[in-house]
N, C-alpha and C positions, 0 to 999 in steps of 0.2 A: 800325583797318582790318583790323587779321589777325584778330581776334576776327569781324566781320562772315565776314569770308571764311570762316573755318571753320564756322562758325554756318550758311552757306548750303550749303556741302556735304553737311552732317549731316539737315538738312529735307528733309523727303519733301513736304511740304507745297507746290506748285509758286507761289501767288498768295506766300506769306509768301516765296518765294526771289524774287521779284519786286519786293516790295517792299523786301526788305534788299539786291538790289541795286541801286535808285534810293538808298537808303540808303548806301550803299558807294561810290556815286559822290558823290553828296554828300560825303563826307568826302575824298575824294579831291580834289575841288574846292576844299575848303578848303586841303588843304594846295599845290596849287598859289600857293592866295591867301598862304599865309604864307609859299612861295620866289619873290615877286614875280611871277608869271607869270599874272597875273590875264587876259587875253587866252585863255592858257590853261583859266585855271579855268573862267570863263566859256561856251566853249565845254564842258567835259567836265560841267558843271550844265544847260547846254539839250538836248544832245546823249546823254549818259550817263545823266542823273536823270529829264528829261521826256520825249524823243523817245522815245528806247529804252522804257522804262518804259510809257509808250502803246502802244506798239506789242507788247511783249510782254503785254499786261492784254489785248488785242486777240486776241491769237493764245489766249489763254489762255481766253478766250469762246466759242474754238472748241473747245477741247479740255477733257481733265480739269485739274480741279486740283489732283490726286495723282497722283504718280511711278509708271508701273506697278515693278512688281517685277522683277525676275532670276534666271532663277535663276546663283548664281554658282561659276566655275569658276576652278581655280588661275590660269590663264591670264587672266580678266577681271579679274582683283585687281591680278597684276604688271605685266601688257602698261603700262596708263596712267600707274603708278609709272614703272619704266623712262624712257618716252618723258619725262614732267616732271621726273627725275633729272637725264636724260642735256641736253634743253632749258635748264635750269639751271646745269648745269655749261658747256656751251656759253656763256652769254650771260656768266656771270661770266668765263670766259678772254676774252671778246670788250671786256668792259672795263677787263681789265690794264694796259694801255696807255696808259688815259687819263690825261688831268690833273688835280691834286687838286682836289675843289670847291672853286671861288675864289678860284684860283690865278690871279694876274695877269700870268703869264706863259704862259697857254695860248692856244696860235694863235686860236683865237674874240676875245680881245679886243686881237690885233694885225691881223687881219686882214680880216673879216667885219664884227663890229661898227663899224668907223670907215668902211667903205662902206658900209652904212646906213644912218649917221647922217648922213654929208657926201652922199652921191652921190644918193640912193634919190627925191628930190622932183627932180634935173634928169634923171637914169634914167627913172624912171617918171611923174613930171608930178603926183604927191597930197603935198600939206605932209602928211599925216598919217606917221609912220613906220610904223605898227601895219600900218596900211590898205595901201600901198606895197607892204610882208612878206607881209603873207597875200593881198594881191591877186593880185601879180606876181611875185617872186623865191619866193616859196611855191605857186605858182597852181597844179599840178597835184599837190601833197598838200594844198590844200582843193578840188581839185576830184575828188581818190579818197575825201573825208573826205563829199563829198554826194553822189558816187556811191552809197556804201554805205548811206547811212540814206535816200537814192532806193527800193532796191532791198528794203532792209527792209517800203519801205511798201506795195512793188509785192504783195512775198511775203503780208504780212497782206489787203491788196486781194483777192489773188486766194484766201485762203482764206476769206475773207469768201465772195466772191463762190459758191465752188462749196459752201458751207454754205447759201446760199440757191437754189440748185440742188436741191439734193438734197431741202430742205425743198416746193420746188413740184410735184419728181418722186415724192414719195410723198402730197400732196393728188389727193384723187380728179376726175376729171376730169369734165364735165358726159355727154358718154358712158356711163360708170361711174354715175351717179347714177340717168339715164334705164335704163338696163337694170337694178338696184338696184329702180324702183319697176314695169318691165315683171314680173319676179320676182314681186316681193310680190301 
């Protein structure tokens, strides 16, 4: 996965970064599947690999397929360093705290998980537990997770749409044609 990541930074080639990142989610996917979180995978393979990936091939129909250029300045180099430095170092103090991976003592499997399994079918009313989680007690981060590939699709729609605009707005019009053979 780090080798795709770097690989996509380094291409100027915008379809080839397109498609190493359906790539990139793929494999990300996988390794959901081998920390058991296949629910997970699942979704970040429809969502990450296909949707996105559509939708960006889409957007890319409209545009070029090459990076314009920069010109580059001291300031465009460090500014984005800084900010993923400093991001970075953030998130890692933010998970000091935590409990060591599978760790059978960390509050997730005293607390949370044994109301899901016992509670979650007379709570919510689904024998499924999966279904229960992401229906109900999860319902408004999978309902921001289809907000946003909603709005992905609106975004590609509408540049669709004003590329076919623009293609009508410079056909000549039957007007144009009749004064064309008035002329000749």
């Amino acid at each position: 996965m780090a080798v795709t990541a770097i690989v996509i930074l380094r291409i100027k080639n915008l379809f080839t970064v397109v498609m190493l990142g359906g790539i990139y989610s793929l494999l990300s996917a996988q390794m959901f599947v081998n920390l058991d979180a296949v629910d997970v995978a699942f979704t970040e393979a429809a969502v990450g690999a296909g949707v996105s990936t559509v939708l960006m091939l889409g957007t890319l129909a409209l545009t070029s397929r090459e990076e314009k250029s920069e010109k580059k300045s001291s300031r465009t180099f460090w500014l984005p360093l800084v900010v993923v430095f400093s991001t970075g170092v953030a998130l890692i103090y933010g998970t000091l705290d935590m409990p060591d991976y599978g760790d059978p003592n960390a509050p997730v499997h005293h607390h949370v998980a044994p109301r899901y399994l016992l509670d979650s079918e007379g709570e919510v009313g689904m024998p499924n537990i999966v279904t229960s989680v992401l229906a109900s007690y999860r319902g408004f981060d999978t309902l921001g997770e289809t907000t946003v590939v909603f709005t992905a699709l609106v975004g590609v729609l509408i540049l669709l749409a004003t590329r076919r605009r623009r293609k009508d707005n410079d056909a000549p019009t039957l007007a144009d044609l009749e004064e064309q053979e008035d002329d000749a």
